[in-house]
C-alpha atoms as one frame of an Amber mdcrd trajectory, in Angstrom:
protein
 189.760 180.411-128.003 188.842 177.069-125.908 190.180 177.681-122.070 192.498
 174.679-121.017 191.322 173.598-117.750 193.520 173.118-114.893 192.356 169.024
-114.909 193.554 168.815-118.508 196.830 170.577-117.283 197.538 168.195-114.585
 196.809 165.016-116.655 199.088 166.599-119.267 202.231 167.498-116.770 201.333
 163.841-114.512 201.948 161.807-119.290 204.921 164.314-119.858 206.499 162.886
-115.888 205.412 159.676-116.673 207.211 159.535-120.019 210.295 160.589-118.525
 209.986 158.541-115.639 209.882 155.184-117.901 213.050 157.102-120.086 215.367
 156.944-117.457 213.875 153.688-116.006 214.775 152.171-119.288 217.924 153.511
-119.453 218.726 152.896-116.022 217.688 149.245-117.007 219.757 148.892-120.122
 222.695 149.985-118.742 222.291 147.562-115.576 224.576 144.980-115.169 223.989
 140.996-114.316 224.568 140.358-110.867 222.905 136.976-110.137 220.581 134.456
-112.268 217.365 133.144-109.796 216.198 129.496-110.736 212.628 128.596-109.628
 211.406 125.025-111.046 207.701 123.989-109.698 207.106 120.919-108.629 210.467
 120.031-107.321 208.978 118.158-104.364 207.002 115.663-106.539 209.165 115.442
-109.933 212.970 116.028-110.417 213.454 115.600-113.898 215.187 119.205-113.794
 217.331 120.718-111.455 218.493 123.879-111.477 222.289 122.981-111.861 220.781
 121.820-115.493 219.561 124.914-116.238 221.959 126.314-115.505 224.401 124.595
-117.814 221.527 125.536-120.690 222.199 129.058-120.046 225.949 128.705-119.839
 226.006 126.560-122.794 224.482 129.202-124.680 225.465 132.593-123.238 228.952
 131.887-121.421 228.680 135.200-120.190 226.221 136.051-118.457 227.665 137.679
-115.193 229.055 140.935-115.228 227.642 142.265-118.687 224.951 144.346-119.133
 221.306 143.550-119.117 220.965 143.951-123.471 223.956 141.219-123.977 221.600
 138.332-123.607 218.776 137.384-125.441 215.552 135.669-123.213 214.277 134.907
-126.320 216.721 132.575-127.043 217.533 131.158-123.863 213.726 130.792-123.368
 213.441 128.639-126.964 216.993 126.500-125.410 215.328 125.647-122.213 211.791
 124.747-124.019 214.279 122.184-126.039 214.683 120.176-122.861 212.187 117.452
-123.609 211.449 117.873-119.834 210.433 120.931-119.937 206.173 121.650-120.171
 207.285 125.872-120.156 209.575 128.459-119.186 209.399 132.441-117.969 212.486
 134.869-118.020 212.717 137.751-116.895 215.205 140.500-115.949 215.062 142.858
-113.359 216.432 146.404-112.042 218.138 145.140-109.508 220.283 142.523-112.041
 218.695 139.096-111.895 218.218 136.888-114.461 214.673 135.391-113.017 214.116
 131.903-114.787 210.681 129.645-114.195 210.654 126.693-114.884 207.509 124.299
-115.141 208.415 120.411-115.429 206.091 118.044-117.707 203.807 116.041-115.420
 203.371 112.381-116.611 200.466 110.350-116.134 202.125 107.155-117.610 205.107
 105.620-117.783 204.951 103.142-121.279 207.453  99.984-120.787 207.055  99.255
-124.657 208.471  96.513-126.875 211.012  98.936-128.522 211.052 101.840-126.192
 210.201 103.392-123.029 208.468 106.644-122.639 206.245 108.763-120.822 202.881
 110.646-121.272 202.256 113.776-119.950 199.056 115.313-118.645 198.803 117.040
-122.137 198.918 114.359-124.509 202.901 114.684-124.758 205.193 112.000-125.267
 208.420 112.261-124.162 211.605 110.022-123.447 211.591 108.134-120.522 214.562
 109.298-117.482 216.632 106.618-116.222 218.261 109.850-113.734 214.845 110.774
-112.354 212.132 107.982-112.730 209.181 109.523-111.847 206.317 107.542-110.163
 203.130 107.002-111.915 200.751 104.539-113.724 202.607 101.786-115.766 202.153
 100.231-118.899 203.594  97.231-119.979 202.610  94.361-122.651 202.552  94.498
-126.690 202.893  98.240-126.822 204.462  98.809-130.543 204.771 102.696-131.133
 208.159 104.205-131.088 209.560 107.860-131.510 212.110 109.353-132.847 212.865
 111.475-129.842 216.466 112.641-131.268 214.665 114.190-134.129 212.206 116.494
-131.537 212.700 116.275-127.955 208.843 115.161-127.527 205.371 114.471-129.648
 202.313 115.933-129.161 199.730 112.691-129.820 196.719 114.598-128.018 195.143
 117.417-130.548 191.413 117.574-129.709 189.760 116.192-132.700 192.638 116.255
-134.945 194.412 113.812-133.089 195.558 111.097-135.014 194.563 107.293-133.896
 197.423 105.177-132.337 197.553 102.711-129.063 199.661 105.642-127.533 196.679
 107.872-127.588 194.317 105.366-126.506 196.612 104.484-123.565 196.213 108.189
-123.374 192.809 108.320-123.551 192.448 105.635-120.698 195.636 106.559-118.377
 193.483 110.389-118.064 189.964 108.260-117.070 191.986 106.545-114.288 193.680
 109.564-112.923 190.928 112.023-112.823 188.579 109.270-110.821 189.607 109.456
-107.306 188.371 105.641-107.015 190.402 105.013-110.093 193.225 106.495-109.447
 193.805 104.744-105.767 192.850 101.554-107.390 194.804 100.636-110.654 198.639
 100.529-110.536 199.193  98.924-114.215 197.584  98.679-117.428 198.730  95.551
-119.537 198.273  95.668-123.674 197.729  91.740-124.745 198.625  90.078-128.076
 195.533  91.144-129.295 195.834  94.358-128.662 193.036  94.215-125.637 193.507
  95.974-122.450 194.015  94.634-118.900 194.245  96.540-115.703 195.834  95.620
-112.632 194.584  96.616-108.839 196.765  97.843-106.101 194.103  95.583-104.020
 192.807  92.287-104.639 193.975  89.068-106.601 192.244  89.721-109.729 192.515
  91.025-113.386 190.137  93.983-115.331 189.633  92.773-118.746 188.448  95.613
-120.629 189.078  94.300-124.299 189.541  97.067-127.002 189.385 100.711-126.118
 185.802 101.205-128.360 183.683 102.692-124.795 186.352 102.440-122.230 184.738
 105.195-120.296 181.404 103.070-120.058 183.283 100.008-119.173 185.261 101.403
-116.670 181.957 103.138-115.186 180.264  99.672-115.339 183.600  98.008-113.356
 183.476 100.913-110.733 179.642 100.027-109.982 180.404  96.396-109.799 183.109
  97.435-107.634 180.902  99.407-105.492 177.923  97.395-105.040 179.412  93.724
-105.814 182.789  92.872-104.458 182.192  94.892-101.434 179.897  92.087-100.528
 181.439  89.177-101.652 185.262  89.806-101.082 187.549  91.391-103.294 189.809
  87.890-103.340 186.789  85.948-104.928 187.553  86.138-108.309 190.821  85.891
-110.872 189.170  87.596-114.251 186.398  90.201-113.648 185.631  90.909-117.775
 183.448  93.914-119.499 185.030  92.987-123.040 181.313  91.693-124.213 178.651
  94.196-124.907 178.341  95.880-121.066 178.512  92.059-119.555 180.362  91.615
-116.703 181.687  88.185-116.203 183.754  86.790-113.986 186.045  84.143-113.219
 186.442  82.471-109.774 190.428  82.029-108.269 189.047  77.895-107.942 188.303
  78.210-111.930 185.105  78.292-111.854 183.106  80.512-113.516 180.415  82.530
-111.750
């Protein structure tokens, strides 16, 4: 007969007291009872399109009562897939605790544009999410203005996903996408454009914080080497000649860069 060692004995008794440790735990748990509901949103500072009085009315609206009932009576699961509704809203955590607290996190959608459209207005977020734009909270961020024709149905789905990797389907929203993410992720970029302008034609324009000048970039086809050829011109050119010396500084023709002085001539 195999001798049970005295390890195997105490990793045996240390399972069985675990085990009945995590029993009563969960018991004790069940049987708790909802004292208070803790509301963290991130990003408060910078973006307020959710506060926590809203959320709270989203858990209200769905479990009137919350407070004094025990900790099985609501479902997380379906307060989490409420609160992921809010168009608003990128994600949420909930979680209960021992002590009674309904803990609720709540991460806002981060826009990189703001699209003033022909038939709508509405934002893009950081992951290729369009959502309705907030007349409560407007948040501040690149603008787009000009012939912009998309339009969503946002009372069908509170937002659109247009960015899916390779799967992504063409429209101007993506491009304007495409381009608002190469301005904000360039630091020189991102402290130097303030608006991108869709033409007629469906070309693109960009307008500087500094200066008295237009980017012509044309169609999207190799915005990224366009807008690398405009930050070298940028860098070596109008550094030397004055920022204020031109009107129309243009990359829309095969790489060229050609420019148009503020007296109408062309240099």
């Amino acid at each position: 007969m195999k001798k049970i060692s005295n390890r195997s004995i105490g990793k045996l008794v240390f399972a069985v007291s675990l085990a009945i440790v995590i029993y009563l735990s969960l018991n004790k748990f069940h049987e708790t009872v909802f004292r208070s509901i803790d509301i963290s949103i991130q990003d408060s500072l910078e973006l307020n399109f959710v506060n926590k009085n809203d959320v709270l009315d989203m858990v209200y609206s769905n479990t009137p009562y919350v407070s004094g009932y025990k900790m099985d009576n609501v479902d997380i699961h379906v307060l989490t897939k409420v609160i992921k509704e809010n168009p608003y809203v990128r994600n949420v955590a909930i979680y209960k605790t021992l002590s009674g607290k309904l803990k609720i996190d709540v991460q806002q959608r981060k826009p990189i544009l703001l699209v003033m459209g022909n038939k709508q207005d509405y934002y893009i977020d950081e992951d290729g999410c369009v959502f309705p734009a907030s007349d409560k909270y407007p948040a501040r961020t690149l603008v787009v203005t000009g012939c912009v024709q998309d339009m969503f149905d946002f009372n069908a789905q509170p937002y659109y996903q247009i960015y899916k990797g390779k799967n992504s389907e063409p429209s101007m929203t993506l491009d304007l996408f495409k381009l608002g993410r190469q301005i904000i992720t360039d630091d020189f970029w991102r402290d130097q454009v303030s608006q991108i302008y869709v033409t007629t034609l469906n070309e693109y324009e960009l307008v500087p914080m500094a200066g008295k000048h237009i980017l012509a970039l044309g169609s999207i086809d190799d915005y990224d080497r366009k807008m690398y050829i405009l930050k070298q011109f940028y860098l070596k050119g109008l550094n030397k000649t004055g920022w204020n010396r031109y009107s129309l500084i243009s990359v829309k023709y095969n790489g060229q860069i050609v420019c148009k002085r503020n007296k109408d001539k062309i240099s």
